[in-house]
VMD Tcl script that draws the C-alpha trace (Angstrom):
set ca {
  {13.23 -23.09 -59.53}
  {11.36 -25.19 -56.85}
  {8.14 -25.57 -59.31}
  {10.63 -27.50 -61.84}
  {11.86 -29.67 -58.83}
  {8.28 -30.78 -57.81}
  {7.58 -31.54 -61.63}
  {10.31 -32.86 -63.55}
  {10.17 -36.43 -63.75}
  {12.56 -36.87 -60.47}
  {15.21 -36.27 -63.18}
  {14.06 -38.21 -65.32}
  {15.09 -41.84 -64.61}
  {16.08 -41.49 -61.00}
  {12.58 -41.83 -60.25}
  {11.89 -44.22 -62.93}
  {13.10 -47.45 -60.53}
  {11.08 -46.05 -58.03}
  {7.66 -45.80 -60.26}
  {8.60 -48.68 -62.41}
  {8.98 -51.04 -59.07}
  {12.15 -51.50 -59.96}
  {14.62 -50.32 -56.76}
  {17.81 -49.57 -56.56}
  {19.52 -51.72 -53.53}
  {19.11 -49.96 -50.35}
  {19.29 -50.43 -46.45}
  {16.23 -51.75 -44.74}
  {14.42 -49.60 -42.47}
  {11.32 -48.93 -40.97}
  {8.14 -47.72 -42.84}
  {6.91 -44.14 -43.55}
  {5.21 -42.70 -39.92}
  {3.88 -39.53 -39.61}
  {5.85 -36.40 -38.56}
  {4.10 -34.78 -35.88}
  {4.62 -31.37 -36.51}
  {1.60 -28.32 -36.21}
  {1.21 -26.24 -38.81}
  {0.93 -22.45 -38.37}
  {-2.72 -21.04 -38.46}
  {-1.97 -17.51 -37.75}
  {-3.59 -15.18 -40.58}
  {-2.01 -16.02 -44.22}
  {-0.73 -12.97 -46.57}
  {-3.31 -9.93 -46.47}
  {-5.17 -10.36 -49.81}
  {-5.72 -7.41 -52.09}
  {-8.65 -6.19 -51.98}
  {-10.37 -5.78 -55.40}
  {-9.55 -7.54 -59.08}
  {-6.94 -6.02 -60.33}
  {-7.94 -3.10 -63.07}
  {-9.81 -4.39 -66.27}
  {-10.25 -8.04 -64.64}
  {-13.04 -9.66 -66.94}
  {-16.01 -10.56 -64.45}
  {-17.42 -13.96 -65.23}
  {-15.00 -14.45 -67.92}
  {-13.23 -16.88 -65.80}
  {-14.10 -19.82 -63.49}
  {-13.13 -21.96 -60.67}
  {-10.23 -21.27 -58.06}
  {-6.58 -21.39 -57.99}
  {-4.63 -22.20 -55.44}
  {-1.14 -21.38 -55.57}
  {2.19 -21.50 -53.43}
  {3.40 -17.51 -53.74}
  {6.78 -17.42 -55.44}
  {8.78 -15.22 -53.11}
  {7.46 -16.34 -50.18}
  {5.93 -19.75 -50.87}
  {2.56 -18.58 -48.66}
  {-0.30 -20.71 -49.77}
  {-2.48 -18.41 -51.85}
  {-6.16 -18.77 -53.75}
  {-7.71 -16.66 -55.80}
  {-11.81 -16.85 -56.75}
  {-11.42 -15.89 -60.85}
  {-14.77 -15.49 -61.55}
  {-14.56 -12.12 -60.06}
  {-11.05 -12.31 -59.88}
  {-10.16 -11.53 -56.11}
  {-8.13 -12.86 -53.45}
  {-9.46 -14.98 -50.49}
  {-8.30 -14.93 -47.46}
  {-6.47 -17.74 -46.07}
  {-4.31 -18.79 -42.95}
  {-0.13 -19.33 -43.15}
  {0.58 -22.28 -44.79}
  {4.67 -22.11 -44.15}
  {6.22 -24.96 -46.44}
  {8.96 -24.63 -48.88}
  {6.43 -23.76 -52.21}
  {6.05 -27.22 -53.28}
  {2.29 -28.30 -53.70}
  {0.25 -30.93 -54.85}
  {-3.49 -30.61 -55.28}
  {-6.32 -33.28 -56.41}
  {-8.45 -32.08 -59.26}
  {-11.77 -31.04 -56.96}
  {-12.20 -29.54 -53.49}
  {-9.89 -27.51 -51.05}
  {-7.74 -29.87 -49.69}
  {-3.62 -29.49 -50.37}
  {-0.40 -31.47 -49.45}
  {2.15 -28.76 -49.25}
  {6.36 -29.81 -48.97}
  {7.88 -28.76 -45.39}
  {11.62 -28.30 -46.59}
  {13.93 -30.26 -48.86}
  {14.62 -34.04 -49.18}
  {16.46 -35.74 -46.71}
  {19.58 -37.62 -47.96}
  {17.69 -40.68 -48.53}
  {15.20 -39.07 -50.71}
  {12.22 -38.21 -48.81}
  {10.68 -34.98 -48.99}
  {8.86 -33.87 -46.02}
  {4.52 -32.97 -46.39}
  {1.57 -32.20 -44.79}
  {-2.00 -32.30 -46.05}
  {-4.13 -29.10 -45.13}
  {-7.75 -28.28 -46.00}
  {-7.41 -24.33 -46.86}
  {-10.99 -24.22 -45.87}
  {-11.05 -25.52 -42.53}
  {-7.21 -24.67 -41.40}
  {-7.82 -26.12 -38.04}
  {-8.25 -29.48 -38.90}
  {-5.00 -31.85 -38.37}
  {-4.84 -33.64 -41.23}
  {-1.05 -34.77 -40.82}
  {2.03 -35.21 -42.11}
  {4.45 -37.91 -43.67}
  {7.34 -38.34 -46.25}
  {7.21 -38.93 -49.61}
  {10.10 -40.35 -51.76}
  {11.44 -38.36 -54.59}
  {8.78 -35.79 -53.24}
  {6.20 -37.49 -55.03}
  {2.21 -37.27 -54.14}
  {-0.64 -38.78 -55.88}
  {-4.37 -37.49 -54.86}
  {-7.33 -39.84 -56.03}
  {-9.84 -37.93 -57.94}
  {-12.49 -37.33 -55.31}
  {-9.78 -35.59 -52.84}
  {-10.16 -38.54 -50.38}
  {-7.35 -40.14 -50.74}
  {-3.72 -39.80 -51.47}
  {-0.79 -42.08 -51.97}
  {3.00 -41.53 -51.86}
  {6.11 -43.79 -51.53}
  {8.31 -44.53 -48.66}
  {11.85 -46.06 -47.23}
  {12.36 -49.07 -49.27}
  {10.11 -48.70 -52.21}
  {6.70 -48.91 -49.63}
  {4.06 -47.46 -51.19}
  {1.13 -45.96 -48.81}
  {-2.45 -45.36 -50.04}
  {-4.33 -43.43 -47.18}
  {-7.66 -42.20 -46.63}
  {-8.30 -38.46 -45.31}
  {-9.13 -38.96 -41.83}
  {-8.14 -42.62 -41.76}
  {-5.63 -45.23 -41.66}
  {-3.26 -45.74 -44.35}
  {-2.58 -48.89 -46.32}
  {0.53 -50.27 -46.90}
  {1.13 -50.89 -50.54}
  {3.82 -53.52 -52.69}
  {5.23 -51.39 -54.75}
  {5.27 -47.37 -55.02}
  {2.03 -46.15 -56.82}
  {1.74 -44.66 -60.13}
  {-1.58 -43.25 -59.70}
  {-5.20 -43.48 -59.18}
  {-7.96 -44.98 -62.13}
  {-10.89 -42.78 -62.88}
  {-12.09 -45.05 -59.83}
  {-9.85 -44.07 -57.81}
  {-8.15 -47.78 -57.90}
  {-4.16 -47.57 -57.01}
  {-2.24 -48.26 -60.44}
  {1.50 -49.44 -60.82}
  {3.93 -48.70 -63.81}
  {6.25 -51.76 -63.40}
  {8.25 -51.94 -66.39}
  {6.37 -51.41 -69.25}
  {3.10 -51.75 -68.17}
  {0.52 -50.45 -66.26}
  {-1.24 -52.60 -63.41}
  {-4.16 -51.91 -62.06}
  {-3.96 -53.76 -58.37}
  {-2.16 -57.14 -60.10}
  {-3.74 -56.59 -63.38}
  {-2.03 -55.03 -66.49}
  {-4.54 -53.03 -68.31}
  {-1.76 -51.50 -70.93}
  {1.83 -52.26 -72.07}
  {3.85 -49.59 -74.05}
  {7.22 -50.54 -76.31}
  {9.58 -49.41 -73.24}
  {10.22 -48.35 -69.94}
  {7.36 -46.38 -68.27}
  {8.07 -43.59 -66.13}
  {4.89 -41.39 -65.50}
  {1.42 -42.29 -65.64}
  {-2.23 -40.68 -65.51}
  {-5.47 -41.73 -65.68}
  {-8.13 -38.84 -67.26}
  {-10.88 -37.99 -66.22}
  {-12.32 -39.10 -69.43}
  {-10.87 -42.96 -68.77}
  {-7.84 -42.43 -70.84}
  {-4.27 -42.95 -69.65}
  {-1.51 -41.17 -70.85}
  {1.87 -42.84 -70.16}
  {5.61 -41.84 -70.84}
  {7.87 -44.35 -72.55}
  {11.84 -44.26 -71.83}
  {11.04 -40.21 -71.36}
  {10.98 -39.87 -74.32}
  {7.44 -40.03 -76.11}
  {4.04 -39.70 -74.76}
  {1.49 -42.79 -75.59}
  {-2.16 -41.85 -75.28}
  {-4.60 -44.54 -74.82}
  {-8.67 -43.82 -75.11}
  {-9.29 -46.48 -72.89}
  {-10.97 -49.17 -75.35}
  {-8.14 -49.52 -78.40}
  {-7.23 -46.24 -79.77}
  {-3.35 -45.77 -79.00}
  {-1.76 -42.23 -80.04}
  {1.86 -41.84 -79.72}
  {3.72 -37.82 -79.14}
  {7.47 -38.09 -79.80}
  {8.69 -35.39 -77.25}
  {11.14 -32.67 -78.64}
  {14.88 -33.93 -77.69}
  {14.72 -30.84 -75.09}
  {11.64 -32.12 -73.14}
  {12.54 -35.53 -72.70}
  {12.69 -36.29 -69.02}
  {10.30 -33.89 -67.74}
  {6.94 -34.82 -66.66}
  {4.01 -33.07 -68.30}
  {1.36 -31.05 -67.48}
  {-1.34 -33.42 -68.36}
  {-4.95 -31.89 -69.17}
  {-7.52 -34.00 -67.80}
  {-8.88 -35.34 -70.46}
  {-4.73 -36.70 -71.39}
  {-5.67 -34.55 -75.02}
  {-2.46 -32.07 -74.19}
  {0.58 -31.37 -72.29}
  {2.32 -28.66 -70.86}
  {5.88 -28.67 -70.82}
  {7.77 -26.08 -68.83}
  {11.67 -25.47 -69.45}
  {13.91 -22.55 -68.88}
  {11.32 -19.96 -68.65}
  {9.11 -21.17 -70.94}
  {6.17 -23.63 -71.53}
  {5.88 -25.68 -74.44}
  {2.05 -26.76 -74.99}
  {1.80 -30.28 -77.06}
  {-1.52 -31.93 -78.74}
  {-1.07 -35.38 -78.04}
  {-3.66 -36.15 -80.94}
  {-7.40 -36.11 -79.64}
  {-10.10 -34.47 -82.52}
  {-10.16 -31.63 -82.51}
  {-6.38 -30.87 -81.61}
  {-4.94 -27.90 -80.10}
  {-2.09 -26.06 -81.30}
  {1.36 -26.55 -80.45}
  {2.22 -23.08 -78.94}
  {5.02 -21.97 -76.17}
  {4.05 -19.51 -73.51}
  {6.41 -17.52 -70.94}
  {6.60 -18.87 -67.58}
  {8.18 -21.33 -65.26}
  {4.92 -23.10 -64.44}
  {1.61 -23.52 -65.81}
  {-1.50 -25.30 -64.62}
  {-5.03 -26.10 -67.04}
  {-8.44 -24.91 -65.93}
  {-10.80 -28.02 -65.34}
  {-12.52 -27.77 -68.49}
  {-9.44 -27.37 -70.23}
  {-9.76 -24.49 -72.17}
  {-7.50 -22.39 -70.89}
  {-3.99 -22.55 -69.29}
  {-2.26 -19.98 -66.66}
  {1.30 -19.52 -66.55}
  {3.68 -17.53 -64.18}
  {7.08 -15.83 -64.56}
  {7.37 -15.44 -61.08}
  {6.51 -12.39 -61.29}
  {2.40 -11.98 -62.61}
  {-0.56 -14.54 -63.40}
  {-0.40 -15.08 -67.14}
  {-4.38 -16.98 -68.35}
  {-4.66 -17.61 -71.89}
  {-7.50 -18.98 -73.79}
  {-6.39 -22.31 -76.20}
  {-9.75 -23.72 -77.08}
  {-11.63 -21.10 -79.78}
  {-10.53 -17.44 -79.84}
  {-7.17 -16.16 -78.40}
  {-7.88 -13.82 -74.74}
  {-4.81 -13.38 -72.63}
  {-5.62 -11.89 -68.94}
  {-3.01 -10.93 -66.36}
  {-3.26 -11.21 -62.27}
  {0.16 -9.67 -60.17}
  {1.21 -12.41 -58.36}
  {4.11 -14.59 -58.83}
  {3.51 -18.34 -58.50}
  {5.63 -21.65 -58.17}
  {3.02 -23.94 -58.41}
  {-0.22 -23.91 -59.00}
  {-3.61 -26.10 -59.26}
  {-7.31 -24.48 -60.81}
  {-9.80 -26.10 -59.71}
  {-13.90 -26.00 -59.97}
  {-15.45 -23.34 -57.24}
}
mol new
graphics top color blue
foreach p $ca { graphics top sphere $p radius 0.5 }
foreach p [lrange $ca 0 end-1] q [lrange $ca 1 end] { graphics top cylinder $p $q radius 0.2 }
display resetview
């Protein structure tokens, strides 16, 4: 399932030398350049025309923006009212990667080359015409700072790149981890977490994902195999993942307060021990995303649009359409 590709935690530990700035030995070449390929901007998938029958108006909020899991056509969806926009054909190969605001995507062109870079291009669904480019990202791995103005991947020989929508790119030491809150570059080298050459946290092992909230917190995986939650001032909480989960990178909400944690057709949901807590529940699907304000989560099956309410009382709401991966963001 290409959703489970673009998520799992490049298998774990693979991409742990890569995020840990750690390499494996490899040749030396030259640095991540942009591939100068056009996207197509001929008319995207004809949306349907109305909600779909007993949609709750107003119920809902925000956007989401999903790569259609047949055809891997960039879709979005306006949930308030819940109908589909029209968009233009976004070809790629169903992999996406959104930042938390705005319109802008990176979207995968086809599958890794043998020396692990996965092809991209950045679009803004609302203004298709704009060239916005396209690189290579090791392990298929993209970052987006929180204001959608920047985005960072890795390269040949461990080079991280940190570039700014319609500007130049920086090269960077080491591959990034992600952005602060402040939308600083961050490093997991080892077992800590720089911030340029600063640590601002150290865990009891090897760290191979991390994300800064929203909120300030930063949630960090440990040897893939627990989840570490800091709050930013001294408040540490630690999530032992099931033996099943270990090595897949969650579905972080943005406060770092829960994961999602999709396997095999279904999606595990984990409190990672904020007050109040949610409940550990599973879901069907083979992907899931949160709404912003974290309330609610929406799986798919590949087959239909599953949102359920997890924050007060229990509403499930269905949309046909089959997703691989998806992103909700504010309107």
């Amino acid at each position: 399932m290409l959703v489970i590709g673009a998520v799992v935690v490049i298998g774990g530990f693979a991409a742990a030398d890569a995020i840990r700035g750690n390499p494996r030995p490899e040749r030396a070449s030259t640095p991540t350049v942009p591939i100068q390929t056009t996207p197509a901007r001929l008319p995207g998938p004809q949306p349907q025309p109305e909600a779909p029958p007993g949609w709750p108006e107003g119920v809902l909020g925000g956007v989401l923006t999903f790569t259609d899991a047949r055809t891997c056509d960039i879709r979005q969806i306006g949930l308030a009212g819940g109908r589909e926009r029209p968009l233009a054909h976004f070809g790629g190969d169903c992999s996406l990667w959104a930042p938390p605001v705005g319109s802008r995507v990176a979207y995968g062109l086809g599958p890794s080359s043998q020396d692990g870079l996965q092809p991209f291009r950045i679009a803004d669904v609302a203004a298709p015409n704009r060239e916005l480019g396209g690189y290579r990202a090791l392990f298929g791995v993209v970052i987006w700072s929180n204001d959608a103005q920047r985005l960072a991947w890795c390269g040949r020989s461990r080079v991280g790149f940190d570039l700014e929508i319609g500007g130049p790119s920086t090269r960077l030491p080491r591959c990034p981890a992600t952005y602060t809150r402040d939308n600083e570059i961050a490093y997991a080298v080892e077992n800590q977490v720089l911030v340029g050459d600063r640590p601002v946290f150290t865990a009891d092992g090897g760290i191979t994902y991390a994300k800064f909230g929203l909120d300030g917190s930063l949630a960090v995986v440990v040897d893939g195999e627990k989840i570490e939650r800091w709050d930013g001032s001294a408040l540490v909480t630690t999530t032992n993942l099931p033996r099943a989960y270990q090595g897949i990178t969650p579905i972080l909400r943005s406060d770092n307060c829960a994961a999602l944690l999709p396997l095999r057709g279904a999606v595990q949901l984990l409190d990672l021990g904020c007050r109040p807590g949610l409940p550990n529940r599973s879901f069907a699907g083979n992907t899931a995303a949160w709404s912003p304000d974290g309330k609610w989560i929406v799986t798919s099956n590949g087959v239909e649009l599953e949102f359920q309410r997890v924050v007060g009382s229990r509403l499930t709401v269905t949309w046909p359409a089959g997703a691989a991966v998806m992103a909700w963001r504010p309107d």
